[in-house]
N, C-alpha and C positions, 0 to 999 in steps of 0.2 A: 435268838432273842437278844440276847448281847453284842451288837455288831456296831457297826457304821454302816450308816444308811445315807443315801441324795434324795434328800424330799422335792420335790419339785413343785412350783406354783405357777400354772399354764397363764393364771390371767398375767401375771407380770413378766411370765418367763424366765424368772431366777429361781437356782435352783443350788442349796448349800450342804455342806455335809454335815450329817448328823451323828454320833458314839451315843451309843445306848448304855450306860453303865448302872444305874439304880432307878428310883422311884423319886427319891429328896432331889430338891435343888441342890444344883451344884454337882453332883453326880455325873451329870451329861455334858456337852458340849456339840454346839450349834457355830458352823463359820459364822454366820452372819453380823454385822455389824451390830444390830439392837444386844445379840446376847453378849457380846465383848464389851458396852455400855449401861445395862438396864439394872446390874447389882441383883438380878433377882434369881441367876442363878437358872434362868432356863427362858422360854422364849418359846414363842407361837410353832416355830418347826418341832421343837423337842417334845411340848404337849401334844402336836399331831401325829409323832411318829407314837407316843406312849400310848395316845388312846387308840391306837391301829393292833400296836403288841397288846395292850389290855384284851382286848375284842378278840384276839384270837383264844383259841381254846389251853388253857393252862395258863394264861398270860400274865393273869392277876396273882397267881399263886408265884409263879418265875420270877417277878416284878419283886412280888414281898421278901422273897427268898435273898435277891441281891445279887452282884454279880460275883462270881469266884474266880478270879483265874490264878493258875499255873506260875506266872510271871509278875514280880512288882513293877510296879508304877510310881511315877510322880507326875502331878497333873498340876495347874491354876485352875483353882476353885474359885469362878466369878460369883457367887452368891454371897451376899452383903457386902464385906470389904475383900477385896482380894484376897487370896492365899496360899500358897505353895502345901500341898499336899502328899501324905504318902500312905499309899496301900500294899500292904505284905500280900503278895501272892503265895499259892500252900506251898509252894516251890521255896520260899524266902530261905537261901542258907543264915543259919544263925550268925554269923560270921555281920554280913549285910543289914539284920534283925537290929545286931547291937549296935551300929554305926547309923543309925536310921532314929532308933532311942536317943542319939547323944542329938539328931539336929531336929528331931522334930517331939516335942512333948507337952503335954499338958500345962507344965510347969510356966509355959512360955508365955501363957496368954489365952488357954481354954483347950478345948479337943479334948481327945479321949486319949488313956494312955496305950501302949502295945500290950495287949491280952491274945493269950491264946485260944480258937476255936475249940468248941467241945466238940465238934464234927472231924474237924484234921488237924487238931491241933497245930494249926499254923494260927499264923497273925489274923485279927479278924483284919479291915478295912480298917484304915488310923487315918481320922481326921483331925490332926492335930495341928496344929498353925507352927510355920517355920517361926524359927527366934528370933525377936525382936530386931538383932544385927543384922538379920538377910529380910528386910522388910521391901517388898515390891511396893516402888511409886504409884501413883494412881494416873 
């Protein structure tokens, strides 16, 4: 469900890579030039690959559920203004947890803060916007 996928589009013959990671914009990530431009945080391949995993059986429930993985992340979240993002994987040593609170928090400009799962008590997903000092140009 959670993958990278190549959408392909036979009438133009381009064909980009798509990362499935939630439902919300900004979530995913599409090569293509509109979603690296558009601010809107997702883009005509990303809605086609969603409504394909929707359509399949469990798809909507998997979708709602989120992605979980093993391993953190730091992604650019192109939905509205730019963003530097970070997700605790259940894996996140605490060690990384705390160094992760000092550059990325609420305090800084919005997001949510670092909360633990009631499922595995790891981090949930923190989309908290980097601090104002590490601000990505547009």
């Amino acid at each position: 469900m959670f993958s990278d996928f190549r959408v392909h589009n036979p009438a133009s013959g381009t064909h980009y890579r798509v990362a499935i990671r939630g439902q919300a914009p900004g979530q995913n990530f599409c090569a293509c030039p509109d979603y690296a431009t558009n601010d809107l945080g997702t883009c005509k391949h990303i809605e086609f690959a969603l409504g394909k995993l929707q359509a399949k059986r469990g798809g909507k429930a998997a979708l709602a559920r989120g992605f979980e993985s093993e391993y953190s992340e730091i992604w650019l979240d192109y939905a509205r203004a730019r963003q530097v993002r970070f997700r605790a994987g259940t894996g996140c040593p605490p060690a990384l947890l705390a160094q992760a609170g000092k550059l990325f928090d609420a305090a800084a400009g919005g997001g949510t803060t670092l909360e633990p799962t009631a499922r595995t008590g790891a981090p949930d997903p923190v989309r908290a916007e980097q601090r104002p000092r590490a601000t990505l140009p547009r």
